[in-house]
N, C-alpha and C positions, 0 to 999 in steps of 0.2 A: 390846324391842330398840331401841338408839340407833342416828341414822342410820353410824355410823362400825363398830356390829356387821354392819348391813346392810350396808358394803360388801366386810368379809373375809368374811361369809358369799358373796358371791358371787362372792368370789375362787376361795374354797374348793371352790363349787358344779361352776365352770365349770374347776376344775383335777380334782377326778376326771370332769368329763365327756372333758375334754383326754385324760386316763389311761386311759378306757374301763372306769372304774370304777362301774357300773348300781349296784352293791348299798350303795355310799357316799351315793349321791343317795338313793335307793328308801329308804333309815335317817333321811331327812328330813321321810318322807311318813308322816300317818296312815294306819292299815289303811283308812279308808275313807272317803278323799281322793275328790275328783272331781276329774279332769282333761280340759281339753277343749282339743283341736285340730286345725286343717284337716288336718295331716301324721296323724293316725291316722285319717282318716275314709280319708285314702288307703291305708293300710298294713293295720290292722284290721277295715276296713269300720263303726266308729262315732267321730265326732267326740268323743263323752265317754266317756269310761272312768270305772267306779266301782270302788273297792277296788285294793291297792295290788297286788296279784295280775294284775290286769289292764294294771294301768301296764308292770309288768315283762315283762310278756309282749308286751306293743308296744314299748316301750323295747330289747328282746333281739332283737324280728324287724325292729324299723327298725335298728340297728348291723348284723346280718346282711347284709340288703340294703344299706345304705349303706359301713358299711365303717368306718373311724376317721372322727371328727368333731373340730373344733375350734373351741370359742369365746375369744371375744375381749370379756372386757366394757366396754365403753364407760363406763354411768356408771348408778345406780340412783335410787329415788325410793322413800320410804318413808313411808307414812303412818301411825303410830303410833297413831289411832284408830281404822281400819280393819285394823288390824296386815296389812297388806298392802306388801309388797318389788315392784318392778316391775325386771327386769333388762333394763338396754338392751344387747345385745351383738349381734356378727357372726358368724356363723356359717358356716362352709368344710365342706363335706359334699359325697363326691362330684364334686368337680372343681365346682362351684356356691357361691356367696356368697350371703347374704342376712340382711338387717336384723331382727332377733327382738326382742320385749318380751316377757318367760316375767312375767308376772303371778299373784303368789303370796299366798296369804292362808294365817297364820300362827292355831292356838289359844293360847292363856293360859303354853302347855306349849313355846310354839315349835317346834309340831309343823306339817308342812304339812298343810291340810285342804280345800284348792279352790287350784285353777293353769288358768290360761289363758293360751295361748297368743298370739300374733298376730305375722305375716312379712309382709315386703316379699317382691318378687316376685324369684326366684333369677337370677343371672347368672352370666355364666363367671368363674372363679377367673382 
């Protein structure tokens, strides 16, 4: 991936998330990706999720509870040795704001295979 695929990939990323489209994101991820972050230890009851199974199943019960979400990306970082995309964007969820780095590490196949999370602290929209 060059950094100029990295950044329509996260155009792309963050326009079916805009869409509420789960199964267009979830077709990025391998079967048995690890994902980890503070929003599913709250949602799910475990900060890491393994297998893509589990992602959609947090992924479906946080848009339930939360409702439409919208990101906004800012600007990305791609380290082509570590085939790792970092997205910097805003996120509107909920009548709340808040600053996200979604940190993604890509196989050979440009399949996702580990994502971590990390947020600033939410404020009023």
């Amino acid at each position: 991936m060059t950094h100029e695929q990295a950044e329509r990939f996260a155009d792309q990323w963050a326009g079916w998330w805009n869409a509420g489209e789960v199964e267009k994101v979830l077709a990025c991820f391998g079967d048995d990706t690890v994902f980890t972050s503070p929003t599913a230890a709250d949602v799910v009851g475990t900060a890491t999720l393994r297998g893509k199974d589990a992602l959609r199943a947090y992924w479906t019960t946080a848009l339930k509870r939360i409702g439409a979400v919208h990101f906004t990306v800012d600007h990305v970082l791609w380290d082509p040795v570590r085939n790792e995309l970092a997205i910097i964007y805003t996120a509107r969820m909920a009548g709340r704001v808040r600053r996200v780095s979604e940190n993604l590490r890509f196989d050979d196949h440009d399949m996702i295979v580990a994502a971590e999370v990390f947020h600033g602290v939410a404020g009023a929209a």
